[in-house]
N, C-alpha and C positions, 0 to 999 in steps of 0.2 A: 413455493416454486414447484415447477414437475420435473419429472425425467426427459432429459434430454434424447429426443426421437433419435434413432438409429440416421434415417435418410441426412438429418443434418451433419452428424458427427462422420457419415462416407462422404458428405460435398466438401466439408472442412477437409479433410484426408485422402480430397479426391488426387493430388498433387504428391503426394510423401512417398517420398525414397528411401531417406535416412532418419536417424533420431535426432542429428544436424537441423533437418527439416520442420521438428517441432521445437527443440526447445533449445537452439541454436539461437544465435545472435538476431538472425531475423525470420525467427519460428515463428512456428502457429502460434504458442503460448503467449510471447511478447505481443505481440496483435491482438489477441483476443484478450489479454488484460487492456492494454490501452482503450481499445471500443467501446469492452465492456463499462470501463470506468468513465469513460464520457457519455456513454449512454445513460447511466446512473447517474451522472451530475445533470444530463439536459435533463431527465426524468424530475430529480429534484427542484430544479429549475422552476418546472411548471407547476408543481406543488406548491412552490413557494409566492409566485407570482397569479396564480388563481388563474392563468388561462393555458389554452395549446398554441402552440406556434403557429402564429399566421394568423391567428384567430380576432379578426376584428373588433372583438369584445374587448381588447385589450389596450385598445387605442386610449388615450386621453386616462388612460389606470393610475397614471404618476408614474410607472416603474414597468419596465420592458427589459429585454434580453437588450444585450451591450455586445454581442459577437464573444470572444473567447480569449482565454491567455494563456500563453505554452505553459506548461508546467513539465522538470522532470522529475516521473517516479522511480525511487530505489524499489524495485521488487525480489525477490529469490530467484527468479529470473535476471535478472539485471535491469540498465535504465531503459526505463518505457517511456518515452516522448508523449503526452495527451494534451488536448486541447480543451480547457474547463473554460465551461461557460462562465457567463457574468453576467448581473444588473450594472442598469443605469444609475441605479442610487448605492449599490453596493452595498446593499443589505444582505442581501445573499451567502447564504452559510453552510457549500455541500458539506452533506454527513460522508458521502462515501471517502474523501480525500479530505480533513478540514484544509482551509487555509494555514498556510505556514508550516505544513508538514509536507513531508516529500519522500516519506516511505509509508511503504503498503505491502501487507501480508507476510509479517510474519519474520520480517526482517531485524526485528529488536528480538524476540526471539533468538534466532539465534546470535547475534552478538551477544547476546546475556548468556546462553549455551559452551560460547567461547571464551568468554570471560570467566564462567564458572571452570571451566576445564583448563584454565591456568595461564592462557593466554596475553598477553600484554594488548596495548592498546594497537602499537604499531602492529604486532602479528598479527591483530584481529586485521585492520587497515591492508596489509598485504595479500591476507588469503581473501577478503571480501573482492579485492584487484584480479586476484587470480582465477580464481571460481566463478565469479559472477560478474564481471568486470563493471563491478561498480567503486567507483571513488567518492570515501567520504572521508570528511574532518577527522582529527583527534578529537575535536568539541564535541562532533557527533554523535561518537562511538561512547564518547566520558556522558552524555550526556542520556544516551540510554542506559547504559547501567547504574550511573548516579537513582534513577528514577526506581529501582529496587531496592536501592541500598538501607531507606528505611523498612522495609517489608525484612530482610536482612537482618537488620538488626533489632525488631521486633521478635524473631524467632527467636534470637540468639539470647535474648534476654527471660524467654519464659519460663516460668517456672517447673522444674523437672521434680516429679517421683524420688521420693527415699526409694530408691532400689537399686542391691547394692551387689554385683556380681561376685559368686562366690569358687573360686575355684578349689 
């Protein structure tokens, strides 16, 4: 990637009043994750499909774009609404969002963060509501931290040093 030009980051901020204005409910941030992440699926898209949009090489391929399907993301920002493309044969496998998951950046993370600092499921559930007004399952939350619990108990089983603290 490169550095992102100065001129781009004063046109994005050419409108900012408040910190409301970016990472508020309908901030910069939440916008520019949704975009960003459909730009990277249509991107993918055309990876996967061998042509560019509109590109008449693609005609009679077997497999084209199919238009798109809402998807919402849980982000550290909150839900992001994005539009992921799709084939016709549904082969199609974005890496940036797979199918079947519906958080992004960092959001398991901190429920594992809040789960380790002693939190219950429903607290996790209530400050996720509060903070980021996102709403997710007990399945959800059990079902990220389930996904450590062997790394967990891998540690908790290794073998420790004869060493023996002497006061």
């Amino acid at each position: 990637m490169g550095e992102i030009r100065q001129e781009l980051l004063d046109e994005l901020l050419a409108g900012y009043e408040s910190p409301e204005d970016l990472t508020g409910p309908g901030g910069l941030l939440k916008e520019l994750i949704g975009r960003l992440v459909e730009t990277a699926a249509g991107a993918e898209l055309t990876e996967h499909l061998g042509y560019e949009r509109g590109d008449p090489g693609g005609r009679g391929s077997g497999n084209s774009r199919n238009g798109t399907t809402p998807k919402t993301l849980l982000t550290e920002h909150g839900e992001v609404r994005v539009a992921m493309p799709r084939d016709r044969v549904g082969s199609f496998e974005p890496l940036i969002v797979p199918k079947g998951e519906t958080h992004f950046d960092g959001l398991d993370d901190k429920i594992i963060a809040l789960y380790a600092g002693g939190m219950t499921v429903e607290e996790i559930r209530g400050f996720l509501a509060e903070m980021y007004g996102i709403n997710v399952s007990r399945d959800f939350i059990s079902r990220v931290t389930d996904s450590v619990l062997d790394d967990v108990r891998l540690w908790q089983s290794r073998p420790l040093d004869e060493c023996y603290l002497v006061v």
